[in-house]
PyMOL CGO cylinders between C-alpha atoms (Angstrom):
from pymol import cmd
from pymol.cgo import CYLINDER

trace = [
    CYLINDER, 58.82, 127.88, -112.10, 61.58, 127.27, -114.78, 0.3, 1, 1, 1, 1, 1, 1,
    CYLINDER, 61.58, 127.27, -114.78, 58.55, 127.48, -117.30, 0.3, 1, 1, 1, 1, 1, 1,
    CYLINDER, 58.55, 127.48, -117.30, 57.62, 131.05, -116.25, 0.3, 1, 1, 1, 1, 1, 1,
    CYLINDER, 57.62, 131.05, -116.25, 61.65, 132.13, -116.81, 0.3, 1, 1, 1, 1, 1, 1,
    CYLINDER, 61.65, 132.13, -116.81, 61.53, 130.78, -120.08, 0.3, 1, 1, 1, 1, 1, 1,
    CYLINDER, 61.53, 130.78, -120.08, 58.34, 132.65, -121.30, 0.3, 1, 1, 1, 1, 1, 1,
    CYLINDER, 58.34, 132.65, -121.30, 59.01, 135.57, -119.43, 0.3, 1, 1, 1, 1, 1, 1,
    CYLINDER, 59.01, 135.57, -119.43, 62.90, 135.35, -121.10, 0.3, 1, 1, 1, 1, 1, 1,
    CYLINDER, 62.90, 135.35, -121.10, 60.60, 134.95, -124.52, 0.3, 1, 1, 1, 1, 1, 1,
    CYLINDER, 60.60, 134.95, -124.52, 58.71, 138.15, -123.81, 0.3, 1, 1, 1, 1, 1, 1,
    CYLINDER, 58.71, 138.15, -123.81, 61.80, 140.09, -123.44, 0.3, 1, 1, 1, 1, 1, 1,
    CYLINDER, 61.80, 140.09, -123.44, 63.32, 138.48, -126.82, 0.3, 1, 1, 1, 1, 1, 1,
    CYLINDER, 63.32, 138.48, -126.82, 59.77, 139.49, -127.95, 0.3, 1, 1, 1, 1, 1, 1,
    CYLINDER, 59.77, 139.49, -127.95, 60.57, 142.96, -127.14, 0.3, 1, 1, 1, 1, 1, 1,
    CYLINDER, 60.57, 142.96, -127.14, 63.64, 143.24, -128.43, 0.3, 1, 1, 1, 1, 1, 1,
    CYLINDER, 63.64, 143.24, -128.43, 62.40, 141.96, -131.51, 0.3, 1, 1, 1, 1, 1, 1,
    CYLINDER, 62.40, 141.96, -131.51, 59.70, 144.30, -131.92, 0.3, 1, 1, 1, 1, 1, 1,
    CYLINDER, 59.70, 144.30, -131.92, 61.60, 147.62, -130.92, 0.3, 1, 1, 1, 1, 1, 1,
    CYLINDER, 61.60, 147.62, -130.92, 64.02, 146.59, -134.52, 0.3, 1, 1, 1, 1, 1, 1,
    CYLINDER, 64.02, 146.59, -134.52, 66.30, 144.16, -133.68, 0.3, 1, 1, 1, 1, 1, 1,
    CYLINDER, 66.30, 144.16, -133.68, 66.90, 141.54, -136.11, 0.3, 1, 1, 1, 1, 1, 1,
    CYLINDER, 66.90, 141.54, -136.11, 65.98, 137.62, -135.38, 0.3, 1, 1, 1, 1, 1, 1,
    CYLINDER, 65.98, 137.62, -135.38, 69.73, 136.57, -135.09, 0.3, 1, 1, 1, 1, 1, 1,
    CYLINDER, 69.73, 136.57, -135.09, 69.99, 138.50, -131.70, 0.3, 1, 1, 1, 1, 1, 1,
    CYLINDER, 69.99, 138.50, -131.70, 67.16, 136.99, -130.26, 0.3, 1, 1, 1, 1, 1, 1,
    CYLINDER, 67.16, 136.99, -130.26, 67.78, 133.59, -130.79, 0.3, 1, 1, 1, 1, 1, 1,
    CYLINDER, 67.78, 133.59, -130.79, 70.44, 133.07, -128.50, 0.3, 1, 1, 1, 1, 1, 1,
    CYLINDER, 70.44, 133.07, -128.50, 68.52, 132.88, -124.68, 0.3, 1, 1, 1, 1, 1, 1,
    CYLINDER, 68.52, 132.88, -124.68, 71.68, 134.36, -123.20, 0.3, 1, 1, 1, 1, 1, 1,
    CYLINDER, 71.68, 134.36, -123.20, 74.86, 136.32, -124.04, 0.3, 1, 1, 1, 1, 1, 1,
    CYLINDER, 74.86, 136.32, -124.04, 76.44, 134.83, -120.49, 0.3, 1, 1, 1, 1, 1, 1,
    CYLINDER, 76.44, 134.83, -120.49, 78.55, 132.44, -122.47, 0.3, 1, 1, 1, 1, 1, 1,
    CYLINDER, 78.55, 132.44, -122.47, 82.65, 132.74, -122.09, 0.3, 1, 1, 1, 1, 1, 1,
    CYLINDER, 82.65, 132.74, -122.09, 84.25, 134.57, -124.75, 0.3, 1, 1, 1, 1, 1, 1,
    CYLINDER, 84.25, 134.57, -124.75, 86.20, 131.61, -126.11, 0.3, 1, 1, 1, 1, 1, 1,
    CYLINDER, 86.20, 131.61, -126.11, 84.91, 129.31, -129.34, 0.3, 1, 1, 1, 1, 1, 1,
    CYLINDER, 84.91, 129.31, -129.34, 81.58, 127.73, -127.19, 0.3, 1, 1, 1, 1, 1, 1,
    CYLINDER, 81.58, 127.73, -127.19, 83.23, 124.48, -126.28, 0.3, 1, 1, 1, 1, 1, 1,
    CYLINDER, 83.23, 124.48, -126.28, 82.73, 124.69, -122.56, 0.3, 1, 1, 1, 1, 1, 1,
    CYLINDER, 82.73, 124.69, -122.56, 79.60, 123.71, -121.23, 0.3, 1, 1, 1, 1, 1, 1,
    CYLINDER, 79.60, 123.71, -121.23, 78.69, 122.09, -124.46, 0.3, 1, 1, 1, 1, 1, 1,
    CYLINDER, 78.69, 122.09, -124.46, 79.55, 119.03, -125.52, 0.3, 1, 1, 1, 1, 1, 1,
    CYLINDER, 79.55, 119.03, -125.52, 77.36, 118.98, -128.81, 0.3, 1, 1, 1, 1, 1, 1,
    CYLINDER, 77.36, 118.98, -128.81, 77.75, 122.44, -130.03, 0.3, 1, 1, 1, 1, 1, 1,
    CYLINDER, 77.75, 122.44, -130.03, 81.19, 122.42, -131.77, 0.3, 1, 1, 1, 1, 1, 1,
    CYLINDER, 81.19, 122.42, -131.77, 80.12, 122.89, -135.46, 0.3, 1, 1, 1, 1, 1, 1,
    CYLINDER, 80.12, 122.89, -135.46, 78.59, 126.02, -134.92, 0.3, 1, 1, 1, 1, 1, 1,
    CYLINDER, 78.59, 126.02, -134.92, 81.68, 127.50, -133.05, 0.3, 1, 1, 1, 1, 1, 1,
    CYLINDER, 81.68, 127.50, -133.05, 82.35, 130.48, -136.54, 0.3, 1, 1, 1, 1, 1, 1,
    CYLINDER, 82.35, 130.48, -136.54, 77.86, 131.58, -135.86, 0.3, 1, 1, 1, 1, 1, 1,
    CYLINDER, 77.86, 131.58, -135.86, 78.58, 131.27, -131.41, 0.3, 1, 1, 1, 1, 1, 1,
    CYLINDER, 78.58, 131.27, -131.41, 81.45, 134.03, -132.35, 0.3, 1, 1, 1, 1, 1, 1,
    CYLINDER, 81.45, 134.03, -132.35, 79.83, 136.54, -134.61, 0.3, 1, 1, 1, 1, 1, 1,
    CYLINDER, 79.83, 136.54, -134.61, 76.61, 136.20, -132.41, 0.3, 1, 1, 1, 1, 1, 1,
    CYLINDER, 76.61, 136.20, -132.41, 79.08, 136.71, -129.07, 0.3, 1, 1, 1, 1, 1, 1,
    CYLINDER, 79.08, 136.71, -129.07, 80.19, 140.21, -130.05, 0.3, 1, 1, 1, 1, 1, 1,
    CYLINDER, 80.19, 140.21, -130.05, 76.93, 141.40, -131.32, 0.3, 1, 1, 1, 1, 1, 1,
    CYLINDER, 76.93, 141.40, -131.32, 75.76, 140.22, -127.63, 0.3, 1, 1, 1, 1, 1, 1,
    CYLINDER, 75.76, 140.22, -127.63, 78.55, 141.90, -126.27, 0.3, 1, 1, 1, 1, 1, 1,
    CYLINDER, 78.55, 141.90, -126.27, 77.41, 145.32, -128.02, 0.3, 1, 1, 1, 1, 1, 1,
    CYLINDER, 77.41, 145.32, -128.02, 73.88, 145.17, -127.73, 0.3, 1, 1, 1, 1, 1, 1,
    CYLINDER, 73.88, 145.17, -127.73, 73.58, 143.57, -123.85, 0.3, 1, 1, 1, 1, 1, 1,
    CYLINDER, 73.58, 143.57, -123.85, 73.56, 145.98, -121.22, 0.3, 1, 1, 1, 1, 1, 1,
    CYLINDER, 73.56, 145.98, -121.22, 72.17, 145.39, -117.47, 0.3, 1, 1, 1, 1, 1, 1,
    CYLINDER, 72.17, 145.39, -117.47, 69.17, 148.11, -116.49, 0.3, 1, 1, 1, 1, 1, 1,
    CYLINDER, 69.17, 148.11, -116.49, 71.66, 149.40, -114.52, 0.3, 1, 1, 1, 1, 1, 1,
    CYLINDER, 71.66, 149.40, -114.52, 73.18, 151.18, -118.00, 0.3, 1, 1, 1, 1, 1, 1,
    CYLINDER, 73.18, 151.18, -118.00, 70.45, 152.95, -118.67, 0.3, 1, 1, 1, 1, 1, 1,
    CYLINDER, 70.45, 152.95, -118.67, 71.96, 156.56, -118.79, 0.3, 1, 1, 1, 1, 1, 1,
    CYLINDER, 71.96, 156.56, -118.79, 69.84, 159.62, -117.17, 0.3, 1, 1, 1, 1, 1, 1,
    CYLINDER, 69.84, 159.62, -117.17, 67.64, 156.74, -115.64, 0.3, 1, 1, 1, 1, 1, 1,
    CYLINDER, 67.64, 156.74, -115.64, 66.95, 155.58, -112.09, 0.3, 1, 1, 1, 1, 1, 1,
    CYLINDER, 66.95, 155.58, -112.09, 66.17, 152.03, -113.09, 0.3, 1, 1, 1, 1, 1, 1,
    CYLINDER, 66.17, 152.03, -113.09, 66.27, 151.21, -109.26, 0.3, 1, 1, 1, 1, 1, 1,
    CYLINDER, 66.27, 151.21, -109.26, 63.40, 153.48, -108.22, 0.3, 1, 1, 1, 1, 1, 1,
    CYLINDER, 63.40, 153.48, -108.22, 61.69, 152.56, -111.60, 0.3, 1, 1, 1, 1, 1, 1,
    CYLINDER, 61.69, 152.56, -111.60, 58.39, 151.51, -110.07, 0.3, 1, 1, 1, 1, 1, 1,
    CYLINDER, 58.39, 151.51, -110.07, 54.67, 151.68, -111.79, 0.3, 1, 1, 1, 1, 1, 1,
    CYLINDER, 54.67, 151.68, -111.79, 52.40, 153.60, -109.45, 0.3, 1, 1, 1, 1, 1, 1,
    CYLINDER, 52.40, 153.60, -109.45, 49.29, 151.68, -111.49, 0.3, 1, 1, 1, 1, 1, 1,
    CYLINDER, 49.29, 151.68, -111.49, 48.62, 148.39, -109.05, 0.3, 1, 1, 1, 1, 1, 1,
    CYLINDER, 48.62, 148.39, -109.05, 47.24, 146.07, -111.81, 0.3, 1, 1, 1, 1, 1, 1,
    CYLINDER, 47.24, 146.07, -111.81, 50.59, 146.79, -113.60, 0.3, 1, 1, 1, 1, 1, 1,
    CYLINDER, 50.59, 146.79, -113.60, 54.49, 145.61, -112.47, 0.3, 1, 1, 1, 1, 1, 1,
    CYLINDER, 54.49, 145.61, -112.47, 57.81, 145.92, -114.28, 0.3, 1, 1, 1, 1, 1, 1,
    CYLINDER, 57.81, 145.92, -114.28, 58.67, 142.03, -114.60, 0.3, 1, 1, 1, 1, 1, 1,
    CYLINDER, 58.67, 142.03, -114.60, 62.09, 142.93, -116.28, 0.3, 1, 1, 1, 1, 1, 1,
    CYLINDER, 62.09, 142.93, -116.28, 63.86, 146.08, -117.37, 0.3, 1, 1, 1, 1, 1, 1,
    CYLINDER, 63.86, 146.08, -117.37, 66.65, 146.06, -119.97, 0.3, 1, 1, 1, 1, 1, 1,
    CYLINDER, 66.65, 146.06, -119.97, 68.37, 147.68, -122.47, 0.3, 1, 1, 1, 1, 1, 1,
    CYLINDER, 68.37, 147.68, -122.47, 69.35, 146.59, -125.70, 0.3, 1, 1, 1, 1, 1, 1,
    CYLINDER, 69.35, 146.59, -125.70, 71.70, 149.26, -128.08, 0.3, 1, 1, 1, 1, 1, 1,
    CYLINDER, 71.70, 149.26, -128.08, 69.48, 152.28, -128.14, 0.3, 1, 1, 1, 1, 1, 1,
    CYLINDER, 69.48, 152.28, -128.14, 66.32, 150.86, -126.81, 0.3, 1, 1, 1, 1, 1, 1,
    CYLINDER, 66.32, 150.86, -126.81, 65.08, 150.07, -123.32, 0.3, 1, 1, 1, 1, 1, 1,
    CYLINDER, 65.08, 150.07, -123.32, 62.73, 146.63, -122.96, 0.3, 1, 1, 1, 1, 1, 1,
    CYLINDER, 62.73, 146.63, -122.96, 60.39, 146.77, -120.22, 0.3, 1, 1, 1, 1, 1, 1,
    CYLINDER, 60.39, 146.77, -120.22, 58.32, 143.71, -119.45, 0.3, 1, 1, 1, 1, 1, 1,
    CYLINDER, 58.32, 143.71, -119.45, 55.09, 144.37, -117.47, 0.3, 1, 1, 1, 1, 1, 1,
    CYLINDER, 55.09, 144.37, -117.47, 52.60, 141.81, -116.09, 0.3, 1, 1, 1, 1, 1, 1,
    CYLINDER, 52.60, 141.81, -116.09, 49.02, 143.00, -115.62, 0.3, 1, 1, 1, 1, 1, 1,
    CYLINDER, 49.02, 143.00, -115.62, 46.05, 141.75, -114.28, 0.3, 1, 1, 1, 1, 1, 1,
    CYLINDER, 46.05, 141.75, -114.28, 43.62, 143.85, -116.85, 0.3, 1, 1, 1, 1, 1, 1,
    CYLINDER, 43.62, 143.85, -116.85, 42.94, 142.34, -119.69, 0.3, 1, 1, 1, 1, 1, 1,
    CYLINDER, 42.94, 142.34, -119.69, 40.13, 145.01, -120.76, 0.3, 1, 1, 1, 1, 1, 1,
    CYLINDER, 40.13, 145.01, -120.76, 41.82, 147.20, -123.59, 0.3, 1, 1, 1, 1, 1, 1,
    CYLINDER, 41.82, 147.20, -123.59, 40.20, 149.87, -122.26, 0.3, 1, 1, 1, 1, 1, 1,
    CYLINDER, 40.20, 149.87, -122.26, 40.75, 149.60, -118.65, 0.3, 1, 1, 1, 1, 1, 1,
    CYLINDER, 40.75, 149.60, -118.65, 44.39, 148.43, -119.81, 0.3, 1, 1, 1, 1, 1, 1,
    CYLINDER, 44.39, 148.43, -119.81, 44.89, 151.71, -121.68, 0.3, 1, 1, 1, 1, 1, 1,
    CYLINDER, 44.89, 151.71, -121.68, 43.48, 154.17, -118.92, 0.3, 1, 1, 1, 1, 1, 1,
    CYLINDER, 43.48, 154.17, -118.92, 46.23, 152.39, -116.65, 0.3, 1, 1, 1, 1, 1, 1,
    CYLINDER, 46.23, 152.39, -116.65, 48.53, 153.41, -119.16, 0.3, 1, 1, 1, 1, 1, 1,
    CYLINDER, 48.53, 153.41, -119.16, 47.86, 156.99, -118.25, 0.3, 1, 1, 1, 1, 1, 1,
    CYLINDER, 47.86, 156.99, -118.25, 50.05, 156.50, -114.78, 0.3, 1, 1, 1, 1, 1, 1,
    CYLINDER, 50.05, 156.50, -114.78, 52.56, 154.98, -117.31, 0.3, 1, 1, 1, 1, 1, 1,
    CYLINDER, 52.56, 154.98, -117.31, 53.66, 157.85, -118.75, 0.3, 1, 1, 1, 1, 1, 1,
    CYLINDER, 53.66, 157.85, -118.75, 54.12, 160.22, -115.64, 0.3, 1, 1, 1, 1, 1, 1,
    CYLINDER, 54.12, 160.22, -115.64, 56.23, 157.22, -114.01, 0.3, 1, 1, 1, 1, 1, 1,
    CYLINDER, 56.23, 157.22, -114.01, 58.59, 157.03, -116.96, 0.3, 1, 1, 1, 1, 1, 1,
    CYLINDER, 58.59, 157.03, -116.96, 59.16, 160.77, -117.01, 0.3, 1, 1, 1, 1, 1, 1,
    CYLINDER, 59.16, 160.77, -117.01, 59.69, 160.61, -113.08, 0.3, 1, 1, 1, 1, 1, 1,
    CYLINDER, 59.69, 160.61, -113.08, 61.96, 157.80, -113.56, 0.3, 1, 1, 1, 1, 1, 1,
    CYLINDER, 61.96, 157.80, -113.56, 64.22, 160.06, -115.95, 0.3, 1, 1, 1, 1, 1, 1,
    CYLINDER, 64.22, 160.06, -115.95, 66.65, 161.59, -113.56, 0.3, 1, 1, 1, 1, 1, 1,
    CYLINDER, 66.65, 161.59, -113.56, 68.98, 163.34, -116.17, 0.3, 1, 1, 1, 1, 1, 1,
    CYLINDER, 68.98, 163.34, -116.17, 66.71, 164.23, -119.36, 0.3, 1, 1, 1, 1, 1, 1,
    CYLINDER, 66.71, 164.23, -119.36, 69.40, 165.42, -121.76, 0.3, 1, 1, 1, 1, 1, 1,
    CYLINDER, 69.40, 165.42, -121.76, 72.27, 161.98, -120.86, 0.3, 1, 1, 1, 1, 1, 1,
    CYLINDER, 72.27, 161.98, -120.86, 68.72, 159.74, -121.78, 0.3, 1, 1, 1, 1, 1, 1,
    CYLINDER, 68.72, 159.74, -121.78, 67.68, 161.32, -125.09, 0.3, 1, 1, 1, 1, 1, 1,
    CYLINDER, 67.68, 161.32, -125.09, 71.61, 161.25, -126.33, 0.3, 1, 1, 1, 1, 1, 1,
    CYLINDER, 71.61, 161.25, -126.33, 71.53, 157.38, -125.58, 0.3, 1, 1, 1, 1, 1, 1,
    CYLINDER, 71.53, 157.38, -125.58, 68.07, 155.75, -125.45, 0.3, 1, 1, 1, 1, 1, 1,
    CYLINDER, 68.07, 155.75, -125.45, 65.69, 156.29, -128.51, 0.3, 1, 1, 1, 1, 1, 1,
    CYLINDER, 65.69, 156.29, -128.51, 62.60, 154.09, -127.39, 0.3, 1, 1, 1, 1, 1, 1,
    CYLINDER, 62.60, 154.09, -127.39, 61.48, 152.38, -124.71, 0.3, 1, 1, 1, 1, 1, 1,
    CYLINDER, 61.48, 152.38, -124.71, 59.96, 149.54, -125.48, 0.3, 1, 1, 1, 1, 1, 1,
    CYLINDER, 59.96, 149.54, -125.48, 57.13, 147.67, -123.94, 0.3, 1, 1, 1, 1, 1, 1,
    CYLINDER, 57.13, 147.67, -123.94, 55.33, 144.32, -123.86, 0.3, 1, 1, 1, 1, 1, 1,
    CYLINDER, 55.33, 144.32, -123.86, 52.40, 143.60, -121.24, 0.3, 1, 1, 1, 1, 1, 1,
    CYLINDER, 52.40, 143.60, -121.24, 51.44, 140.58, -120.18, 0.3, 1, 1, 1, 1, 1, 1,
    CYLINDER, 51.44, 140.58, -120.18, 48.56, 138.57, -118.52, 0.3, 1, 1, 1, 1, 1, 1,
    CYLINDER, 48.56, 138.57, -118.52, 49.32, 134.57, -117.15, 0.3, 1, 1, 1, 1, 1, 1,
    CYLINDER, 49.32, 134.57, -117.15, 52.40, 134.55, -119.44, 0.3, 1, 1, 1, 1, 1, 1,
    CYLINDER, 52.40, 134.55, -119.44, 50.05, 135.53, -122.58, 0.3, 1, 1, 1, 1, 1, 1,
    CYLINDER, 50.05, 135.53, -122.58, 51.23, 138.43, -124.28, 0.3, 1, 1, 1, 1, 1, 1,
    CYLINDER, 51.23, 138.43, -124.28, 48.07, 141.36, -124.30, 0.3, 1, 1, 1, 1, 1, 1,
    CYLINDER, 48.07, 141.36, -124.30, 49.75, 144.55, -126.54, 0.3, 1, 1, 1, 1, 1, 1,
    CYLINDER, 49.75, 144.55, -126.54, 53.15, 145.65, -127.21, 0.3, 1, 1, 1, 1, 1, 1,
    CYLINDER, 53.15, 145.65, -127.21, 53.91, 149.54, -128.01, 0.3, 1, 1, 1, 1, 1, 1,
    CYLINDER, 53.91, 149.54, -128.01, 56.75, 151.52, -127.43, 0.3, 1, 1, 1, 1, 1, 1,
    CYLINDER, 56.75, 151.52, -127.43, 57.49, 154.94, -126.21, 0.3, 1, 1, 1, 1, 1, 1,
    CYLINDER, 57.49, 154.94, -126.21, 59.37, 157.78, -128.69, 0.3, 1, 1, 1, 1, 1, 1,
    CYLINDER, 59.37, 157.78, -128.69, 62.07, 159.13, -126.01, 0.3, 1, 1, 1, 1, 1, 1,
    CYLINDER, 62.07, 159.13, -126.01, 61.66, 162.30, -127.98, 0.3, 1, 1, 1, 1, 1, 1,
    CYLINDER, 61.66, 162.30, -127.98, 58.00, 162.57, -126.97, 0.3, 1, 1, 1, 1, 1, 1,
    CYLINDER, 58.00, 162.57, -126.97, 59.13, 161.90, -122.87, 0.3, 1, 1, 1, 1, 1, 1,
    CYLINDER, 59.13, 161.90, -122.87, 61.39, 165.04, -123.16, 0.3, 1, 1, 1, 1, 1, 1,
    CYLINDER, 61.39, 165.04, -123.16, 58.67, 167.01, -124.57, 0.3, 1, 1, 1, 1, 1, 1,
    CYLINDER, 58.67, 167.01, -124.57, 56.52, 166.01, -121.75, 0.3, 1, 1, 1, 1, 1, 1,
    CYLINDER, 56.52, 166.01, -121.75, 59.13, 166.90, -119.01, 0.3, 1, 1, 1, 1, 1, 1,
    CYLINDER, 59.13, 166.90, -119.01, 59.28, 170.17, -120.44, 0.3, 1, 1, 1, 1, 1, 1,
    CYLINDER, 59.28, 170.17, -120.44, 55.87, 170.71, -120.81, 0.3, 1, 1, 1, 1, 1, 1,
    CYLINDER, 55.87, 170.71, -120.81, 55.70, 171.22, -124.45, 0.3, 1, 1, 1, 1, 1, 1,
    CYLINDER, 55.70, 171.22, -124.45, 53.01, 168.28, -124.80, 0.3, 1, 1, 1, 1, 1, 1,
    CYLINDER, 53.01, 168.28, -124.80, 49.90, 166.98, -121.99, 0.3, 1, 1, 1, 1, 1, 1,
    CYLINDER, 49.90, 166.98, -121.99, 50.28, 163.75, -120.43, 0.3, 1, 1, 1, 1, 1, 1,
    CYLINDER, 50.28, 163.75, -120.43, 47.35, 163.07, -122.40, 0.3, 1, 1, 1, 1, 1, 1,
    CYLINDER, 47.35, 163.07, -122.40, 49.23, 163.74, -125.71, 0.3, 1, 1, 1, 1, 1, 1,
    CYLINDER, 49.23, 163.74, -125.71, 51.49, 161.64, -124.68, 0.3, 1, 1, 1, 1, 1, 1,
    CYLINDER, 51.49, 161.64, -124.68, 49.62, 158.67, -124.01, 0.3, 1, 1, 1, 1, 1, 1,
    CYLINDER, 49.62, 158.67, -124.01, 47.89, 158.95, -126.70, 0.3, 1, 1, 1, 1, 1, 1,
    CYLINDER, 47.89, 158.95, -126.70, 50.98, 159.06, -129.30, 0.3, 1, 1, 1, 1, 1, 1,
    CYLINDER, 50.98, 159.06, -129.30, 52.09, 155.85, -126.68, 0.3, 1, 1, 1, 1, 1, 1,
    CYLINDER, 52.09, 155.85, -126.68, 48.65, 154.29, -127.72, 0.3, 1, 1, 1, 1, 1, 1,
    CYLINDER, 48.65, 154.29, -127.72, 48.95, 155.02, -131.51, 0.3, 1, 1, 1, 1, 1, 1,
    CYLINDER, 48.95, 155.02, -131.51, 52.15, 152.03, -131.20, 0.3, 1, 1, 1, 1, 1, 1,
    CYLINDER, 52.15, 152.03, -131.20, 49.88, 149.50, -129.97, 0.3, 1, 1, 1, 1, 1, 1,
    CYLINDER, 49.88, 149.50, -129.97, 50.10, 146.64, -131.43, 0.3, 1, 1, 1, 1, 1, 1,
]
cmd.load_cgo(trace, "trace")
């Protein structure tokens, strides 16, 4: 079980990574550490007290729970799709990380479940106009058995446009599919 926390910790570092953040952020498995110079809870650690420092207030910054997600019910965030679940939602600076595991691994069939994606994130958007001023992508990595299967991210611009009609749900997963990677 400890196994599974690590990768699925490394998925979300993968996310992170891939929505812009640089390396240096995602090295560090947690930003739970006291504020002081890193010498409790570490005996070994003490030469690299001036790096634990600078990388402690960029953690401090960047790390926010899901629950500080403006204009977002993060609670009720649920996928209606059954071969997909949200493993782990967070948000890092201006991006939201979502972690998904999924039982397709057909790109095709994965994709077409995609298309229930989109309509859950713009239901999950509860005040349109606090999200967009705070929250530029959302960011997502889906996984099968731990193995990562594609990564692609969501434009928060392209949400609103959907929640006011101005673009199909079908434009919009399509723009969502363009990021695959």
């Amino acid at each position: 079980m400890e196994r599974r926390k690590i990768l699925l910790g490394s998925g979300a570092a993968l996310a992170t990574a891939l929505a812009g953040c640089s390396s240096s952020e995602t090295d560090e498995p947690s930003g739970n550490g006291s504020d002081d110079d890193g010498s409790s809870g570490s005996s070994g650690n003490g030469s690299d007290s001036s790096s634990d420092s600078d990388s402690d207030s960029d953690s401090d910054s960047d790390s926010s729970s899901s629950a500080d997600v403006p204009g977002f019910d993060s609670d009720g965030f649920e996928l209606s799709s059954s071969e997909l679940s949200v493993i782990e939602l967070d948000r890092s600076g201006e991006t939201v990380d979502v972690l998904v595991s999924t039982e397709v691994t057909e790109t095709e069939q994965l994709y077409a479940e995609l298309d229930s994606v989109a309509a859950d994130i713009a239901a999950a958007i509860s005040d349109p106009d606090r999200f967009k001023d705070e929250i530029e992508t959302v960011s997502w990595v889906l996984e099968h058995d731990d193995n990562r299967v594609v990564g692609l991210y969501v434009d928060v611009s392209w949400v609103i446009e959907y929640i006011e009609d101005e673009i199909s749900r079908d434009e919009l997963v399509d723009k969502m599919l363009d990021t695959a990677h």
